[in-house]
N, C-alpha and C positions, 0 to 999 in steps of 0.2 A: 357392751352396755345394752341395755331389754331399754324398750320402747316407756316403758313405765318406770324406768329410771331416769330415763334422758327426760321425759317430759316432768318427773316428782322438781329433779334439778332445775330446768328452767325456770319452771313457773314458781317455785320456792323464791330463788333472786328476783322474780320480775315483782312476786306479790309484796319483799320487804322492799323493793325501788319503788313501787305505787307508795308506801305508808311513807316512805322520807319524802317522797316528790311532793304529797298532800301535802305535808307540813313544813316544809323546809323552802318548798317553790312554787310562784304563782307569779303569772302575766296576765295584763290585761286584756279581757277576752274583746270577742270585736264589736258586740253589742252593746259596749259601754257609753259608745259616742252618739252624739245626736245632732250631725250636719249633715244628714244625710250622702255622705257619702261612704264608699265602702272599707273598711278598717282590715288589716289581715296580721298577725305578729309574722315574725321571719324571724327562726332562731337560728347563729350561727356561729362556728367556731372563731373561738379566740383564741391568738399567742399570747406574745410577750407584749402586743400594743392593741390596744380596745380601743379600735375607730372603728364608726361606721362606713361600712361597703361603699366604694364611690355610688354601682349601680344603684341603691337604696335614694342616695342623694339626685342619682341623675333623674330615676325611677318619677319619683316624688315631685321634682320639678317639671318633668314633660307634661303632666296631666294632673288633672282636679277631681278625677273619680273614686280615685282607689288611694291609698296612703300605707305606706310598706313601717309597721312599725320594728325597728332591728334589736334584737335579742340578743347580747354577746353572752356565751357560753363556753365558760373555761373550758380548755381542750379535755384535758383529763376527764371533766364530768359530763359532757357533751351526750353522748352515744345511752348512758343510763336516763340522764333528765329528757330526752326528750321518747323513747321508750314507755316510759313513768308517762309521761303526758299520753300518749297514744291507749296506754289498758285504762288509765284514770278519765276517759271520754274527752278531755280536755285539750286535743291537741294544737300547734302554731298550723297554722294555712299553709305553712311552707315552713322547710328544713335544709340543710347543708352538711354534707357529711362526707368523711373520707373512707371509711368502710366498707368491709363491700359490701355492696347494695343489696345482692342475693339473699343474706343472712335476713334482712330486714324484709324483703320482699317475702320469703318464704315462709313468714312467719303474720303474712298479713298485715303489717304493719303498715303500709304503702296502697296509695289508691293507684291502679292502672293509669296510665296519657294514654291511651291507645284512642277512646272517642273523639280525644278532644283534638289530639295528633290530624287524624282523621277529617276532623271537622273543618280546621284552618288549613287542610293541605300542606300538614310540615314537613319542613322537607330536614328530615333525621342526615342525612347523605352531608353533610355539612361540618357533621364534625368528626374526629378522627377514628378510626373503623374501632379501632384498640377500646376505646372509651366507650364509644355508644353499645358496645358489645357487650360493657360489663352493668348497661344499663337492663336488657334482659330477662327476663326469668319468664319461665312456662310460657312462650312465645308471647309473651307480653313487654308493652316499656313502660319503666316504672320512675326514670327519671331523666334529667335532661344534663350534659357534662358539666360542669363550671368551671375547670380549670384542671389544669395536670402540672409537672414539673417533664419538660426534656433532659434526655442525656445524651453525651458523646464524650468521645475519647480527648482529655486533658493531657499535652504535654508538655516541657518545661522544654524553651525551645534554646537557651543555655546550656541548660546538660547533654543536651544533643551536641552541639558545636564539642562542648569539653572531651567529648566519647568519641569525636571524629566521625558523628553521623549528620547528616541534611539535615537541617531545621526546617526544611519546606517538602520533608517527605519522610513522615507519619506514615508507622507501620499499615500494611493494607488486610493482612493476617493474622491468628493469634502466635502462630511458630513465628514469624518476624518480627511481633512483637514481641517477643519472649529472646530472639535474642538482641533487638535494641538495648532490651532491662538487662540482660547480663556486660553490654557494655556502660551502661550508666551505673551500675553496681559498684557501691565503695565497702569495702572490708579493712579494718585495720590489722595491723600485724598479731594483735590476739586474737584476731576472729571475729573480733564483735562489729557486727552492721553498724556503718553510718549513714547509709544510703541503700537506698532498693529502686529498682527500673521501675519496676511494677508488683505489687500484691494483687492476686487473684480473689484471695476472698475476704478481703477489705472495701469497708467505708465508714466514715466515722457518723454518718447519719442512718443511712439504710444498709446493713450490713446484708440482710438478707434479699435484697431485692438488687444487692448489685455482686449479688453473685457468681462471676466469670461462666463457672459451668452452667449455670442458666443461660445467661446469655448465647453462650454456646450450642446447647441444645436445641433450642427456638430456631440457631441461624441452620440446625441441621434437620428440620422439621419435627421436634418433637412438643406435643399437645401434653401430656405427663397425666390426662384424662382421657378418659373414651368418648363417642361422640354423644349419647347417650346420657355422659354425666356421673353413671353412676358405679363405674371402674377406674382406681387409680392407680396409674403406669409410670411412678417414677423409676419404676426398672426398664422401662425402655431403652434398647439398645444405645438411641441415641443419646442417652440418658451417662449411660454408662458412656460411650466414648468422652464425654466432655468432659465428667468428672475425673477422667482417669487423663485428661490433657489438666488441671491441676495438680493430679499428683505426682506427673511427669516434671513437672513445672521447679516443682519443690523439691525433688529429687538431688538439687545440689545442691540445698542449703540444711544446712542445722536447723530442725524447727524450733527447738527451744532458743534459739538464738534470734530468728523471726522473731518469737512473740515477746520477748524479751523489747528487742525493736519497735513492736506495735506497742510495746506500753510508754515509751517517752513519747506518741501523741500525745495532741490536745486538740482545742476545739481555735475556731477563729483566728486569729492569728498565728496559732500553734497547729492549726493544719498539717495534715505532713506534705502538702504540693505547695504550701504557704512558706515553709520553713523547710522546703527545698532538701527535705529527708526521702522523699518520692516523685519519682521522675513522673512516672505516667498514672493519669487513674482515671474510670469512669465516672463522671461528675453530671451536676444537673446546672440549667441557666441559672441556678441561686448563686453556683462557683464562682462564677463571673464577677457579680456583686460583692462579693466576700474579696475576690482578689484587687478590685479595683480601692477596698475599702482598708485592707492591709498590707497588700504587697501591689501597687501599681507602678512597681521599676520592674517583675518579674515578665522577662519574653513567654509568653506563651502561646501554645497555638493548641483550635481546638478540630478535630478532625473525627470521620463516621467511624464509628464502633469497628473493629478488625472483623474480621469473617477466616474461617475454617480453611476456604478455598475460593482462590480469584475469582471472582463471578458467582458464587452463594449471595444471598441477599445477607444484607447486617439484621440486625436486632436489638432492641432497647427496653425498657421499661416504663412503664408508664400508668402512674396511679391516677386515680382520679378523684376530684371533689365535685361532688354531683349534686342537683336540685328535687328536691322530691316533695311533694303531698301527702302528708299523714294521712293516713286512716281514719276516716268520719272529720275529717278537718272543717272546718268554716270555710266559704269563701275560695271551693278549690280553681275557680274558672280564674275569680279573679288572682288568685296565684299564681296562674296558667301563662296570666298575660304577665308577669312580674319577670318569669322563667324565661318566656320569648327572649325580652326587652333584653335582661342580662346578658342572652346566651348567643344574642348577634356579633357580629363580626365586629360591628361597631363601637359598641358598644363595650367588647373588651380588651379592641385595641384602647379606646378613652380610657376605661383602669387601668390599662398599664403606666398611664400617664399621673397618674394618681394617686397608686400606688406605691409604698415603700417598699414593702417586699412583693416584687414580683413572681404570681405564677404564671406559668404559664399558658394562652387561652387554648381552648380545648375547640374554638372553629377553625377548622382549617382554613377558610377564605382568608384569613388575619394573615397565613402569610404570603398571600398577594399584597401587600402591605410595601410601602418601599423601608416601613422599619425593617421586615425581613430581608428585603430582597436587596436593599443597600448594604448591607452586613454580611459579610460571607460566614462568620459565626453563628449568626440568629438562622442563616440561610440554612446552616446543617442541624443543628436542631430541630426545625420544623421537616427538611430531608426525613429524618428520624422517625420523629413523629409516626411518620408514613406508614411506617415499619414495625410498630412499635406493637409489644404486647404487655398487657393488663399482668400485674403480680399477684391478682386475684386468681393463681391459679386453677386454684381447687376449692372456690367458695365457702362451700357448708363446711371445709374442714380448714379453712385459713391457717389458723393460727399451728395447729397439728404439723401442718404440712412443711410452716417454714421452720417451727421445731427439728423436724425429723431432718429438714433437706440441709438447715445452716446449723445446728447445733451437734447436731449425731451423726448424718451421712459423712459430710464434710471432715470434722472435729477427728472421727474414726480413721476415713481415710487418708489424710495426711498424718494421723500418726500410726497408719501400719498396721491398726491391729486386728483389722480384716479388708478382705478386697473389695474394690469398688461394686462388683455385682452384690457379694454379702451383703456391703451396708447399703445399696440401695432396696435390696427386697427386707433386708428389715424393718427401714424409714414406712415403706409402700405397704407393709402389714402393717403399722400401727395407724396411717393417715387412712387405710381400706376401713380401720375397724371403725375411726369416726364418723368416716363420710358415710359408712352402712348405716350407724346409729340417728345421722345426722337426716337423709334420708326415707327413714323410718318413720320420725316427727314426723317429717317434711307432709306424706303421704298420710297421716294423722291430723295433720292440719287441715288437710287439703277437701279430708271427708268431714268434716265438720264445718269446714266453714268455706263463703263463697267473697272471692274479689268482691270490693264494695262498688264496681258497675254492674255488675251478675246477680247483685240481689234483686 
C-alpha cells in the first residue's frame, strides 16, 4: 500500500466521522458555566451498565475547584466519537480507552505528559512496567494506566482428584501440563469429546490474546518486533518453537472433533471451566466473579502461568485502559490533576470497592494492599502482573498481526496444511507489509506536524 493510499483511506473515514460527529454528537463545552470554577468533560467507555466512575464521584467531592463532568460512550462508538472530536476542534479535557495508545499517539491526536510528568515529579515507576510501556511513543508519555485485567492459570481442583492427580499441585510446565489434560481428558466410545484437560488456542473472550504460543514465546524471550519498531519477527525462532509445542499438543486429537467440542460453548454459565467441559484454562480476575456468581460449589484453584523450563520466568497478558488528553483539549493541567487523583493506589483500591465489575488497578503499590496479600489468589495475580506483557504487540499494525497470528498462522498450522515456519513467514509478510505502510504515515505525520508542547 503507497503512502498516498494509506493516507487517501484514513483521512476519507476520519472526514465522514467529523460530519456524523458534527451532527449526531455534542457535549457541553467547558465555558458554559459561570461559578467560577474549572469545568472539563471526561469521555468514557461503557458496557452493559452506564454508571458513573466511582473516581469522578470521589474526584468531585475532595475538592471545589475543578468538576469532572462524565461522558458515557457506547463501547462500539467510543474510539470513532471521540477521534471525530479531536479533527472537529472540539475535544473532552480527558478520554479513556482500551486501544492502543500508539495508533492515536502517532497520529497526533494526544498531547505529550512529559512537562507536566516533569513538573509534579511523577513518579511513572509505580505502575506496572507492561502498561506504562504501552503508554510510550517517540520517547514520549502520552497517557497514564487506569486499569488492566490479570491472568493465571484456572484449574478445576475436582477433575484433578477424579484423574488421580494433587489438587494442591498445579502443573509448573507446559509438557506437564499437557499431560495433566490428557489425564482429565474424557472420550466417549464414538469418539466424540466430553471433556478436554486443556485447549491451547482457546478463550471464549480473548481468543487471541490468550493464545498459548504467545504465551510461550514471551516465557522464551521472544519480542515478535525489532528494537527499532520497525521489523516484524513473528518468525522468530522462538516463535516457531511455541507454535510448533501447539501443534504437538494436538497431535492426538481429531481436530474436527475439537472444534466440534468448542461449539457446545457458551458464555456465563455455560462456560466451559463453569460447565466443567474444561479442566484447565487461562483466565482473568473477571473468572473469579463469573464463578462465584454461577458455579460457587466448584473446587477450584488458581495458580502462575506454566513455563517451558523449571526456572524460565512465566508470562501473561495484559491490556490496558489508559487516561489520555486530546489534542488542543480545554483544561489539560486540570485534567492532569483528575489522572493523578484516579491513578493512585488509593484511590483504586476504593473502586474496587465500588465497583461491580472489577478491573484490575494498574498501580502496583495496590498490591501491598492486605486485599492482596491476604488472598493467595489476588496474591498471584498481582505475581503476574510483574511479568506481564502488553498484547499491543506490534502497535501500528494491531489488528493485522492478531489476524495473521490467531486466524491463519494458528488455523493453518493445526490443520497441517503447511509447517509452522511456512505459516509463520507468511502471517510476518503480510503484518511487515502494514506496519511498512503504517510507518510510512507515521513519518508523514511527523513532517508536517509538531506534538502540541513543540509548537
Amino acid at each position: 500500500m503507497s503512502i498516498r493510499d494509506y493516507v487517501q483511506r484514513t483521512f476519507t473515514v476520519l472526514a465522514v466521522l467529523v460530519i456524523i460527529g458534527l451532527v449526531f454528537w455534542s457535549s457541553p463545552r467547558s465555558n458554559d458555566y459561570t461559578d467560577g470554577k474549572i469545568h472539563i468533560n471526561y469521555w468514557y467507555n461503557v458496557g452493559q451498565e452506564d454508571v458513573i466512575p466511582w473516581p469522578v464521584i470521589a474526584f468531585n467531592e475532595s475538592q471545589e475547584r475543578i468538576v469532572v463532568h462524565p461522558v458515557a460512550i457506547p463501547w462500539q462508538e467510543s474510539e470513532k466519537k471521540v477521534l471525530t472530536a479531536v479533527i472537529s476542534g472540539n475535544p473532552p479535557s480527558l478520554v479513556s480507552q482500551f486501544v492502543p495508545l500508539v495508533k492515536w499517539a502517532s497520529r497526533m491526536a494526544l498531547r505529550p505528559l512529559d512537562d507536566l510528568i516533569q513538573r509534579d515529579n511523577y513518579d511513572t515507576g509505580v505502575f506496572y512496567p507492561a502498561l506504562m510501556d504501552e503508554m510510550r511513543y517517540q520517547d514520549r508519555i502520552f497517557g497514564l494506566p487506569q486499569a488492566t485485567a490479570a491472568y493465571a492459570l484456572f484449574y478445576n481442583k475436582d477433575l484433578f482428584r477424579a484423574a488421580g492427580l494433587d489438587p494442591e499441585s498445579p502443573p509448573q510446565t507446559w509438557n506437564e501440563l499437557a499431560r495433566y489434560a490428557t489425564a482429565i481428558d474424557s472420550i466417549d466410545s464414538d469418539g466424540r469429546i466430553q471433556r478436554m484437560g486443556y485447549m491451547p488456542d482457546w478463550d471464549n473472550l480473548l481468543p487471541s490474546v490468550m493464545q498459548t504460543s504467545l504465551l510461550i514465546a514471551w516465557e522464551l524471550g521472544a519480542t515478535l518486533i525489532s528494537a527499532d519498531g520497525k521489523e516484524a519477527q513473528l518468525d522468530d525462532p522462538r516463535m516457531v518453537k511455541a507454535l510448533q509445542w501447539v501443534v504437538d499438543y494436538y497431535s492426538n486429537y481429531d481436530i474436527n472433533r475439537v472444534r466440534a467440542f468448542r461449539g457446545t460453548f457458551g458464555y456465563d454459565a455455560q462456560h466451559c471451566f463453569i460447565s466443567e467441559k474444561v479442566g484447565m484454562f487461562i483466565g482473568s480476575n473477571f473468572n473469579m466473579d463469573n464463578l462465584e456468581r454461577y458455579r460457587p460449589d466448584i473446587d477450584y484453584g488458581i495458580a502462575s502461568i506454566p513455563v517451558p523450563e523449571i526456572g524460565d520466568h512465566t508470562a501473561s497478558p495484559a491490556g490496558v485502559f489508559w487516561y489520555a488528553i486530546p489534542r488542543n483539549a480545554s483544561h489539560p493541567e486540570a485534567a492532569w490533576e483528575f489522572m493523578k487523583f484516579s491513578a493512585s493506589a488509593e484511590m483504586q483500591l476504593e473502586a474496587m470497592q465500588h465497583t461491580k465489575e472489577n478491573l484490575f488497578p494498574s498501580n502496583r503499590v495496590t498490591a501491598q494492599d492486605s486485599f492482596f496479600q491476604d488472598d493467595p489468589r489476588m496474591r498471584i495475580f498481582a505475581e503476574q502482573m510483574e511479568s506481564a506483557h502488553s498484547p499491543s504487540v506490534i502497535p501500528l499494525a494491531h489488528e493485522v498481526f492478531w489476524r495473521e497470528l490467531n486466524m491463519n498462522a494458528v488455523d493453518m498450522v493445526i490443520d497441517k496444511t503447511v509447517t509452522v515456519e511456512e505459516a509463520l513467514a507468511r502471517s510476518n509478510k503480510e503484518v511487515q507489509r502494514e506496519l511498512s505502510a503504517a510507518l510510512e504515515y507515521q513519518d508523514y505525520v511527523i513532517s508536517v506536524m509538531k506534538f502540541e508542547t513543540e509548537e
